[in-house]
BAKOLMI-598051 format. One record per residue: residue in three letters; z, y, x of N, C-alpha, C, O in turn. Coordinates in pm, 1 decimal, padded with zeros to 6 digits, m for minus. Last residue first. Layout:
# BAKOLMI-598051
+-----+----------+----------+----------+----------+----------+----------+----------+----------+----------+----------+----------+----------+
:   r :      nzz :      nyy :      nxx :     cazz :     cayy :     caxx :      czz :      cyy :      cxx :      ozz :      oyy :      oxx :
+-----+----------+----------+----------+----------+----------+----------+----------+----------+----------+----------+----------+----------+
: ALA :        Z :        Y :        X :        Z :        Y :        X :        Z :        Y :        X :        Z :        Y :        X :
...
+-----+----------+----------+----------+----------+----------+----------+----------+----------+----------+----------+----------+----------+
//
This chain:
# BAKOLMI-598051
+-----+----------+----------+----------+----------+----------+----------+----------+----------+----------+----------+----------+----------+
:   r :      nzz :      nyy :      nxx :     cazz :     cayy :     caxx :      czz :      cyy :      cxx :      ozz :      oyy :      oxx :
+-----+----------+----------+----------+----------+----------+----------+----------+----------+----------+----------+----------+----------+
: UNK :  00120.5 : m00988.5 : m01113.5 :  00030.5 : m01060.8 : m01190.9 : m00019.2 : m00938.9 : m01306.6 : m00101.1 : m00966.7 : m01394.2 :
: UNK :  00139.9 : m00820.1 : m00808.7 :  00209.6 : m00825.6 : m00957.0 :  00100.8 : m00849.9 : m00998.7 : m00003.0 : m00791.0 : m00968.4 :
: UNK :  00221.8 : m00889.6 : m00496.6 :  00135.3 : m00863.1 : m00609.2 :  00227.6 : m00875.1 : m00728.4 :  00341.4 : m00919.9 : m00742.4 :
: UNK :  00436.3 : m00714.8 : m00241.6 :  00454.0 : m00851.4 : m00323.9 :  00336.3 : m00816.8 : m00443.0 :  00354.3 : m00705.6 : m00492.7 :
: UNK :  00352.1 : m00575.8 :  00066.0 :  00329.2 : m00531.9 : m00094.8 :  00385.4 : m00704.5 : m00171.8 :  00343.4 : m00804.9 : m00114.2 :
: UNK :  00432.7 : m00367.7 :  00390.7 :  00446.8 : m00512.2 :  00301.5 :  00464.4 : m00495.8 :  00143.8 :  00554.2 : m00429.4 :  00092.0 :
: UNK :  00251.0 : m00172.6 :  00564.3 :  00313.6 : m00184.9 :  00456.7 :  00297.2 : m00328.7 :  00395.0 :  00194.7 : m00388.0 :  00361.0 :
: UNK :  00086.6 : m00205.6 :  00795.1 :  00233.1 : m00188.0 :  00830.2 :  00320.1 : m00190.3 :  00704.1 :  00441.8 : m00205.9 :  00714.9 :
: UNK : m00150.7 : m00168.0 :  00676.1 : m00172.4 : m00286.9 :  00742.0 :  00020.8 : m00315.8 :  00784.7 :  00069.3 : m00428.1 :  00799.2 :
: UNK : m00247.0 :  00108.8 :  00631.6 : m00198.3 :  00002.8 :  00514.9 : m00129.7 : m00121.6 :  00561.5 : m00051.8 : m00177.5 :  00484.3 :
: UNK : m00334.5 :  00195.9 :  00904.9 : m00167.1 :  00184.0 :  00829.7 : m00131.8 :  00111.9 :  00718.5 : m00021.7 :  00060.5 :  00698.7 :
: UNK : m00568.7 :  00067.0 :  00938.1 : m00440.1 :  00065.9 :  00997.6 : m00341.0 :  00079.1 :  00976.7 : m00248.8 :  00004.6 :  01009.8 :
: UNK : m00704.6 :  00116.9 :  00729.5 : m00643.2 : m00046.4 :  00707.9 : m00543.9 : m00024.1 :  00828.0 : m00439.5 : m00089.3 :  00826.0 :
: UNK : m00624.8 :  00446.9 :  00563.7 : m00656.7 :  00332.2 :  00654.3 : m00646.2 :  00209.7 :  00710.1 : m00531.6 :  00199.9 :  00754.0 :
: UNK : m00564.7 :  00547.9 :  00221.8 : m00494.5 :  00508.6 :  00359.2 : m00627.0 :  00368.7 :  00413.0 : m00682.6 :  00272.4 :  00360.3 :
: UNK : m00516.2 :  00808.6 :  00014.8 : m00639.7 :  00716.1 :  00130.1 : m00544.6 :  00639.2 :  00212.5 : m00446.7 :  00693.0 :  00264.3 :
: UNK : m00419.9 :  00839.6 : m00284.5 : m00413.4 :  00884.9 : m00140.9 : m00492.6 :  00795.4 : m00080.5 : m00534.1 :  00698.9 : m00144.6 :
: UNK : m00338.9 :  00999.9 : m00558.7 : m00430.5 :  00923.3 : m00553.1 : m00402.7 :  00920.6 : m00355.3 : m00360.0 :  01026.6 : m00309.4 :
: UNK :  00003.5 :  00962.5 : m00802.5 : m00109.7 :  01069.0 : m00701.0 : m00195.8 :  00945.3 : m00659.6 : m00169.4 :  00829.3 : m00691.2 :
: UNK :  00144.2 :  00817.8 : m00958.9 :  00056.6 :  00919.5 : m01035.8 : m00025.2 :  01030.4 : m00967.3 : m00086.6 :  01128.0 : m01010.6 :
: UNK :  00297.5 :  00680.1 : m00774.8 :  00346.7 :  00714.9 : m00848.7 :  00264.2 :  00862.5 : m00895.8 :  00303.2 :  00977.8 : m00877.5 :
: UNK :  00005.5 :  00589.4 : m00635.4 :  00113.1 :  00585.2 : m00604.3 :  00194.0 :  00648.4 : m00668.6 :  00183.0 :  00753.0 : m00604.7 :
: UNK : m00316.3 :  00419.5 : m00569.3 : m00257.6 :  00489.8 : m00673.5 : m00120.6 :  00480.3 : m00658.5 : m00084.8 :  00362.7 : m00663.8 :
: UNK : m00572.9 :  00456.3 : m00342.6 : m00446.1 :  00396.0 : m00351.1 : m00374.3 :  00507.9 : m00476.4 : m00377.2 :  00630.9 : m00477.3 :
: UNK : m00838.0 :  00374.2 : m00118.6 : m00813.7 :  00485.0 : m00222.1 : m00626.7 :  00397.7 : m00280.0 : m00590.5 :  00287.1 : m00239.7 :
: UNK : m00939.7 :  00339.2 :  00190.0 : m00891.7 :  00290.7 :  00075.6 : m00804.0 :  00377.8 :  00020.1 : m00716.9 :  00443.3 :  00077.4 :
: UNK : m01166.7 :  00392.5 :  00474.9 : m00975.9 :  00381.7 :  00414.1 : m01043.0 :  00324.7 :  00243.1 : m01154.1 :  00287.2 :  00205.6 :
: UNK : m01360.8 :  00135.7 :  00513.5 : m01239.2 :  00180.8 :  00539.5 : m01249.3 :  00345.9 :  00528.8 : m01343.1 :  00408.3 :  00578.4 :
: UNK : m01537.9 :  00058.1 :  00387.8 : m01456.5 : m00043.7 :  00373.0 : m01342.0 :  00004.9 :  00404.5 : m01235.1 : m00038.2 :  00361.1 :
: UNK : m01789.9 :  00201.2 :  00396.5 : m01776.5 :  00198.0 :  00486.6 : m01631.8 :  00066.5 :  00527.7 : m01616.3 :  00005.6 :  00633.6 :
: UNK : m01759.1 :  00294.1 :  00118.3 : m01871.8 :  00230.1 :  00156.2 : m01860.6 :  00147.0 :  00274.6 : m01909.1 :  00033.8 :  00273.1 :
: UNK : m01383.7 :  00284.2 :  00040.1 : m01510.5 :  00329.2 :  00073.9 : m01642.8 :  00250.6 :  00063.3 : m01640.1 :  00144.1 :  00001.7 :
: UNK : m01228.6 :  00089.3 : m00231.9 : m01263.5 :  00125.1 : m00096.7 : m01385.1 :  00182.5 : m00071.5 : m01485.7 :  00152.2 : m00135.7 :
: UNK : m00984.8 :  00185.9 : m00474.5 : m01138.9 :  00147.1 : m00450.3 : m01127.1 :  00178.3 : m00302.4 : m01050.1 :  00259.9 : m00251.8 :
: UNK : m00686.8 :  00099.7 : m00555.2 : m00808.9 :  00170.0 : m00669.8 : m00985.6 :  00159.8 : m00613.4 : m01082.7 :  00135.1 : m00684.9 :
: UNK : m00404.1 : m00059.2 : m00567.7 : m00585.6 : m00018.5 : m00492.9 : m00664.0 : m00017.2 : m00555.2 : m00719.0 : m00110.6 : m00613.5 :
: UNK : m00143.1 :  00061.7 : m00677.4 : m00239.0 :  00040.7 : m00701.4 : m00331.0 :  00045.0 : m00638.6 : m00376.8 :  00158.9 : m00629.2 :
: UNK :  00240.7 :  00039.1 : m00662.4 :  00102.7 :  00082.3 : m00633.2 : m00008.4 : m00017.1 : m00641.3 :  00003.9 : m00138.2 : m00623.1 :
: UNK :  00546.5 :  00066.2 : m00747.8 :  00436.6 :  00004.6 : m00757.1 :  00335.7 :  00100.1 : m00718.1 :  00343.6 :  00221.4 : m00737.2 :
: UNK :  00865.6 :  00044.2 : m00516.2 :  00717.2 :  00097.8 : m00617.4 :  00597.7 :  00080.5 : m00594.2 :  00537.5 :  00075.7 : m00486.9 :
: UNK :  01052.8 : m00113.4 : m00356.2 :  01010.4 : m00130.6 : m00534.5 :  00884.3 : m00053.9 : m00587.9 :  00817.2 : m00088.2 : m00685.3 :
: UNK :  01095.6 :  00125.4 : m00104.3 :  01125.1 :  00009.0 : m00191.0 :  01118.7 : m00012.4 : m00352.0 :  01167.6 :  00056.0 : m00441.9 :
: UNK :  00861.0 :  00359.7 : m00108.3 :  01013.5 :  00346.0 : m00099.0 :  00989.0 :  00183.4 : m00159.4 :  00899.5 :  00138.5 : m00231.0 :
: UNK :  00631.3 :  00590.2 : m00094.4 :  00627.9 :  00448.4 : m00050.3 :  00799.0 :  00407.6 : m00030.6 :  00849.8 :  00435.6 :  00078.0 :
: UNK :  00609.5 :  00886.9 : m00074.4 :  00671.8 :  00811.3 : m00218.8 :  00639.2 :  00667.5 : m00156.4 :  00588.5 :  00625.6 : m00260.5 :
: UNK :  00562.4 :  01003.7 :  00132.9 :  00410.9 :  00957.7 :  00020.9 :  00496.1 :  00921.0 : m00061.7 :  00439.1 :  00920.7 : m00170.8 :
: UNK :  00748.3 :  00974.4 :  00288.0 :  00728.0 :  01129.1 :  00209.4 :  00586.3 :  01102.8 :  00104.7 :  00533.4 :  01179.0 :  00023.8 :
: UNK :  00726.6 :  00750.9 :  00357.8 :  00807.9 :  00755.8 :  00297.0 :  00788.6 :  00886.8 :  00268.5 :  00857.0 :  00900.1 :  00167.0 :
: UNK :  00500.1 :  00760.3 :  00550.4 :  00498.0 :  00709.7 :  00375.4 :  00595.1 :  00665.6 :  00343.4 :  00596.9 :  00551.4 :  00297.7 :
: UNK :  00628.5 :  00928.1 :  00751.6 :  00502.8 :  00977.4 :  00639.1 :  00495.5 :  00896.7 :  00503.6 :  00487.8 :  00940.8 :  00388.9 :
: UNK :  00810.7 :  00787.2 :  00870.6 :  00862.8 :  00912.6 :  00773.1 :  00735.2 :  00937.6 :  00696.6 :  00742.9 :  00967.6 :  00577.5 :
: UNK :  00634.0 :  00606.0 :  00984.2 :  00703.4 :  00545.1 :  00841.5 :  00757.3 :  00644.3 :  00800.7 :  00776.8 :  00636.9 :  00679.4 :
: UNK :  00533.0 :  00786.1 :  01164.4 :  00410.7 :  00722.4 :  01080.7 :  00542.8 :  00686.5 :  00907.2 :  00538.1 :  00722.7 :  00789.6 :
: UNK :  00729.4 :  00846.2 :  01348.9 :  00659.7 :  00954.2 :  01222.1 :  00579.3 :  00914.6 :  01127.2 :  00550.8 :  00978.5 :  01025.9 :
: UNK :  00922.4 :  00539.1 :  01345.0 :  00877.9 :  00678.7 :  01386.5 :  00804.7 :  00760.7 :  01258.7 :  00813.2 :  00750.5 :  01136.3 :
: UNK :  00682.7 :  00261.0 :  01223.7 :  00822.6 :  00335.6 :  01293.3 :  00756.2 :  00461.7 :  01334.8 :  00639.8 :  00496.9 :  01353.7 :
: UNK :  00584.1 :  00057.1 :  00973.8 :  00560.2 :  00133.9 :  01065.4 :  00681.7 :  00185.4 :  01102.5 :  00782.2 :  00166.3 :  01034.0 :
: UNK :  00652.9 : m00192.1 :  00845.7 :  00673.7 : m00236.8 :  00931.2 :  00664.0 : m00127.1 :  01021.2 :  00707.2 : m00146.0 :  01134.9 :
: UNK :  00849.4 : m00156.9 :  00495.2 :  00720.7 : m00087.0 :  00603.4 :  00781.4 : m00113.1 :  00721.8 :  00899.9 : m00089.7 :  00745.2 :
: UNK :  00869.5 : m00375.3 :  00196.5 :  00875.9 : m00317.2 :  00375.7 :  00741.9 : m00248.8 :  00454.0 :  00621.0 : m00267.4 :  00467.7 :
: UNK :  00726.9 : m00372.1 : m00016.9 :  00887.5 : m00430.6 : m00020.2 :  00961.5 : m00431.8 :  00107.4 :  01075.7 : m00472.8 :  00128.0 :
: UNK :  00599.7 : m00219.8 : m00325.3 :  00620.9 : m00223.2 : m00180.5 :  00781.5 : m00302.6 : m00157.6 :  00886.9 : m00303.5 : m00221.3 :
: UNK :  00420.9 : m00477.1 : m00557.9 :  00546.6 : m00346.2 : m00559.6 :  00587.7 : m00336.5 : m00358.7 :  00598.0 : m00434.8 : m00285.3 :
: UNK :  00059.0 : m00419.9 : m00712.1 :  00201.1 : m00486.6 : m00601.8 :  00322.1 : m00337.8 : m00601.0 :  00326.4 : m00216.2 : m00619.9 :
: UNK : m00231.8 : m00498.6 : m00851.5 : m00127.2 : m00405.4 : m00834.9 : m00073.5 : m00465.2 : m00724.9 : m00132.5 : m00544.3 : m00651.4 :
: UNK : m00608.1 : m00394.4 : m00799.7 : m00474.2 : m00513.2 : m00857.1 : m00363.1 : m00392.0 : m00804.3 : m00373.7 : m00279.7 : m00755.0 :
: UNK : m00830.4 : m00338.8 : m00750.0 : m00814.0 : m00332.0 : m00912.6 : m00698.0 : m00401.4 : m00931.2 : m00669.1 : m00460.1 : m01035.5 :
: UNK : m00874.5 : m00460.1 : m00465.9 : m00881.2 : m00366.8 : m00520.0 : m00910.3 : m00414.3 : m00718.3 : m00984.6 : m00492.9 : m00777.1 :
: UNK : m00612.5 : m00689.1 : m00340.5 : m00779.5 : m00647.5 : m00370.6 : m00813.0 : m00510.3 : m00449.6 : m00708.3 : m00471.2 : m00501.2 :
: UNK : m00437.0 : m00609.0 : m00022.6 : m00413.8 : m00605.2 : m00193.9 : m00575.4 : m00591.7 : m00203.5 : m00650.5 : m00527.3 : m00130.2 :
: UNK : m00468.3 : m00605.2 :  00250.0 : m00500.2 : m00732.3 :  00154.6 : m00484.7 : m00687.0 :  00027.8 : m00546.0 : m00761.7 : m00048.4 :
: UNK : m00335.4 : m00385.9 :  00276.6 : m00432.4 : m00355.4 :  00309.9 : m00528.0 : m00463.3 :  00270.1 : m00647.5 : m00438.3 :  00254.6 :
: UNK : m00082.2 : m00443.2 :  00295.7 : m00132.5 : m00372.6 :  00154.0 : m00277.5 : m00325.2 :  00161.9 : m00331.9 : m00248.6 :  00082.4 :
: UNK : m00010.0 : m00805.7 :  00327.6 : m00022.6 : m00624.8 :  00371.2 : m00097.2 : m00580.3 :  00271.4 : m00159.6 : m00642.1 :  00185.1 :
: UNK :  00200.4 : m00950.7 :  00090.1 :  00074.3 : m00966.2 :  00167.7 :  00092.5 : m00796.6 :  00247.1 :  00175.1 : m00707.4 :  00227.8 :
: UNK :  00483.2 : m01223.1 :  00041.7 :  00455.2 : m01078.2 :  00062.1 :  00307.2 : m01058.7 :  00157.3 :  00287.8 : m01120.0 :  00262.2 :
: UNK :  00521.3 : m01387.5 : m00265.5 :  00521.1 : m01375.1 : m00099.6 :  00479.8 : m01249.0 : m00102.7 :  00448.7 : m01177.8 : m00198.2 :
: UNK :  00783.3 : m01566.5 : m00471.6 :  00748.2 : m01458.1 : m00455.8 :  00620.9 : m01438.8 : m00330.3 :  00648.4 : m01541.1 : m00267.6 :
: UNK :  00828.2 : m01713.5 : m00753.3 :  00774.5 : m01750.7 : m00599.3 :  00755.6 : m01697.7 : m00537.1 :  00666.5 : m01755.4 : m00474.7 :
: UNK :  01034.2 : m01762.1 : m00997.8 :  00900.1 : m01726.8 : m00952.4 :  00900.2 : m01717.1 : m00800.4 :  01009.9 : m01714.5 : m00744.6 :
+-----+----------+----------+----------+----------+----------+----------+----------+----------+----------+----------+----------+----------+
//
């Protein structure tokens, strides 16, 4: 299979992906790595604002927002 990798800020909403790099540094990437954002896990975009930005996100059974700015530093592979 074929793999590629999109930002997670491209994932559409109602789809999945497994994380496979965070491009953020410093305090930003200790943060979603204390979100549970580690290599391999799956997450979910669950819905975007009115406004388009942030975005709702399902992460090992919590719900969190993230902004296309930071989503934008996380690399996601989709899952069919």
């Amino acid at each position: 299979m074929n793999s590629y990798l999109i930002s997670l800020d491209k994932l559409p909403v109602g789809s999945f992906g497994k994380i496979k790099k965070i491009l953020a540094k410093g305090i930003i990437h200790r943060r979603m790595l204390d979100l549970g954002m580690v290599y391999d896990t799956v997450i979910e975009s669950l819905r975007r604002s009115p406004s388009g930005d942030p975005t709702a996100y399902e992460i090992r059974g919590a719900v969190i927002a993230l902004r296309s700015e930071e989503a934008s530093q996380i690399l996601v592979e989709m899952i069919p």
